[in-house]
N, C-alpha and C positions, 0 to 999 in steps of 0.2 A: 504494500500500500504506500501511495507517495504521497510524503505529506513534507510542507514547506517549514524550517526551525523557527519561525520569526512572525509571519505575517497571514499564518493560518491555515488553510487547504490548498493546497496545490492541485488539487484530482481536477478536470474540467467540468466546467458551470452547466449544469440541467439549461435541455430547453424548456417552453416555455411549458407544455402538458407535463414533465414529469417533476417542474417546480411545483406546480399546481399541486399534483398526487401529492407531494412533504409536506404541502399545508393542508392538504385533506388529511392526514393520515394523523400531524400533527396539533390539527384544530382541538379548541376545548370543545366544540360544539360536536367533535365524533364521538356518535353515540356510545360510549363503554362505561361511563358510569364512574367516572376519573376525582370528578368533584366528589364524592364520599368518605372519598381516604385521605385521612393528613401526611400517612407514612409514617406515625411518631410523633409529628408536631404537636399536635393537641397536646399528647403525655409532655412536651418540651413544654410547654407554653402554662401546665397546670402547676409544674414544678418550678418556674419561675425559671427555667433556662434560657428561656427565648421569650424576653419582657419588651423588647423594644426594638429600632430596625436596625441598631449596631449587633444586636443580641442575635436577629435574624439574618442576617447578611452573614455573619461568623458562624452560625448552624449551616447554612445551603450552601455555603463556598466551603465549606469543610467534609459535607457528607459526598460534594461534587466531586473531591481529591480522591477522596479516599475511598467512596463508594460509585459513584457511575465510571469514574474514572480507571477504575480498575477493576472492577467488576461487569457492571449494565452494558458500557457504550465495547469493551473488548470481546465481548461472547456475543453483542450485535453484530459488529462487523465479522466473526466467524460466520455466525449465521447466516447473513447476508451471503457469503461467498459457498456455504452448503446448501441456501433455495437455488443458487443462481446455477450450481451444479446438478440440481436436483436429488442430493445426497439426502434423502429423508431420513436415514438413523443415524446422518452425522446432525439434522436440526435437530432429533432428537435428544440426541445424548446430551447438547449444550442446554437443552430447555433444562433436562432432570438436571444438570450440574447448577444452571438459574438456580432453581427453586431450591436444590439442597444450602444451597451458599442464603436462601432467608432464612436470617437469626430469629423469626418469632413466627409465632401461628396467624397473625393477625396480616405479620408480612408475606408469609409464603401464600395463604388466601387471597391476597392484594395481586399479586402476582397471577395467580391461577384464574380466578375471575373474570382480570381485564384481558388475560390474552383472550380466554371462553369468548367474551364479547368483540372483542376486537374480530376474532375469525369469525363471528358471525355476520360482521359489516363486511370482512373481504368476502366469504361467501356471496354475499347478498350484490356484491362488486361484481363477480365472474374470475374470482382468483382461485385457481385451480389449487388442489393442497389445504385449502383453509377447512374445507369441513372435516376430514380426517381428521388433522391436527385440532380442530377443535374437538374432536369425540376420543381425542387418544387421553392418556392417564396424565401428562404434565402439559396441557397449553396455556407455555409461559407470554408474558406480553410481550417482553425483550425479543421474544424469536417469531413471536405473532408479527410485529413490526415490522422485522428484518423481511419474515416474508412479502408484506406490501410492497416496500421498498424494494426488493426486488424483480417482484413479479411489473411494478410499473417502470421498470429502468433507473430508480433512482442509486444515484452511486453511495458505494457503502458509507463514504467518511461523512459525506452531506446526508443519508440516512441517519449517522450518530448524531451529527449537527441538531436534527431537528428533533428525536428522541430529546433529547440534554433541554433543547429549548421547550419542548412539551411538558418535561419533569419540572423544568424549573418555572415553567405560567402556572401550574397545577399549585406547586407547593406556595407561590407568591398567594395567589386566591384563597387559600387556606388559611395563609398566615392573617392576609386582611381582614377574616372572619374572626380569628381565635386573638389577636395580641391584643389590640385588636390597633391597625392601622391605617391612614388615611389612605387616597385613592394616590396622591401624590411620594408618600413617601417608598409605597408598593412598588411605585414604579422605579423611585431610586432604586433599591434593594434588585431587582428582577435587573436593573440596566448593570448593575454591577456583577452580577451573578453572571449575566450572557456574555457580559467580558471575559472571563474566564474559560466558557465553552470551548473554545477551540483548543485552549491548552489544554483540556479534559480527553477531547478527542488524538489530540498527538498525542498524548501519555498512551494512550488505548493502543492505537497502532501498533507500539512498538513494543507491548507487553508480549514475551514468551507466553505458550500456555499456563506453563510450573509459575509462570509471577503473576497472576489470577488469581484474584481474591479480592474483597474487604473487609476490614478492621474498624467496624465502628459498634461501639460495645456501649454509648453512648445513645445509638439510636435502637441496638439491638433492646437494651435496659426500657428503653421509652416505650418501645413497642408492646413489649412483654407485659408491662406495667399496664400499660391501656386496656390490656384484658378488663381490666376490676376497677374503672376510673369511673365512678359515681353517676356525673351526670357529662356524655359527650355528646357531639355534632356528627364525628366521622365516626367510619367504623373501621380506622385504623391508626 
């Protein structure tokens, strides 16, 4: 995968239909049910970890490092490149190693769910592969994606692009519900966060399989917690 040290993607630019496909795939408005889960926020936000938008800017640029960045957006771009092969029990085995790598119940359901729904809207598309995978035993969202992204042309590094930016609208939305913050400082927060993106995605590239993982024991703790959290909004 080529990707540039300094100034961000190198791969060449989508025309203009399979631009289009990354912001259908990446929209809040596709239907999978995206707005229900904070991922942890909520648990961050009850405990006072994430009180305000320095508080939350330092949660989402840190779970970006250390979690999509080395886990979500690296097992994308495999995926991407086993749809485009049509390697079905290679997208397989990255889905089950997804979902094993979610540290709580609330997270691996998260997972499992939106991919279910996600391959229901590629079904419902004409994307060949989505109804199996949505009736097989692990349809993760990470590899749901991969396959849109693929099956419409789009290239893998700018499929993680817009994954990163879809995670990170979702978890802004969230926060402006729960910290609770204005409409303007949200978008500070979310514009600072999308700076970081593409460094998110070079890190991804150039990870080995064996350097696959994240380490965030912080959001595993939140997650876990939120089982038995009194009174919440999401259901994760």
């Amino acid at each position: 995968m080529s990707m540039s040290t300094a100034e961000g993607l190198s791969s060449p630019q989508p025309a203009g239909p399979e631009l289009l496909r990354l912001l259908q795939l990446s929209s809040s408005l596709c239907p999978i049910g995206a707005f229900a889960f904070s991922q942890g926020l909520e648990q961050a936000v009850e405990r006072g970890w994430v009180a305000d938008e320095e508080a939350l800017s330092e949660w989402l640029l840190g779970l970006g490092r250390h979690a999509l960045a080395r886990l979500d957006l690296p097992l994308l771009l495999r995926a991407h490149a086993a749809w485009q092969s049509d390697d079905v029990a290679q997208a397989s085995s990255i889905a089950e190693r997804l979902l094993a790598n979610r540290e709580a119940r609330e997270l691996w359901e998260q997972e499992r769910d939106l991919g279910s729904a996600l391959c229901a809207v590629l079904e419902n598309l004409g994307v060949p592969r989505a109804a199996d995978f949505r009736r097989s035993a692990r349809p993760s969202y990470v590899v749901a994606y991969a396959l849109g992204a693929a099956h419409f042309g789009i290239p893998a590094e700018l499929a993680a692009l817009g994954y990163a930016f879809a995670w990170s609208e979702q978890q802004a939305n969230a926060a402006a519900r729960l910290v609770p913050l204005g409409h303007m400082a949200t978008q500070r927060v979310l514009s600072q966060v999308l700076v970081a993106v593409p460094d998110w995605v070079l890190c991804a590239s150039r990870l080995r399989d064996e350097e696959i993982g994240s380490l965030v024991p912080g959001l595993a703790m939140a997650a876990a917690w939120h089982e038995t959290q009194y009174t919440r909004l999401f259901r994760s």
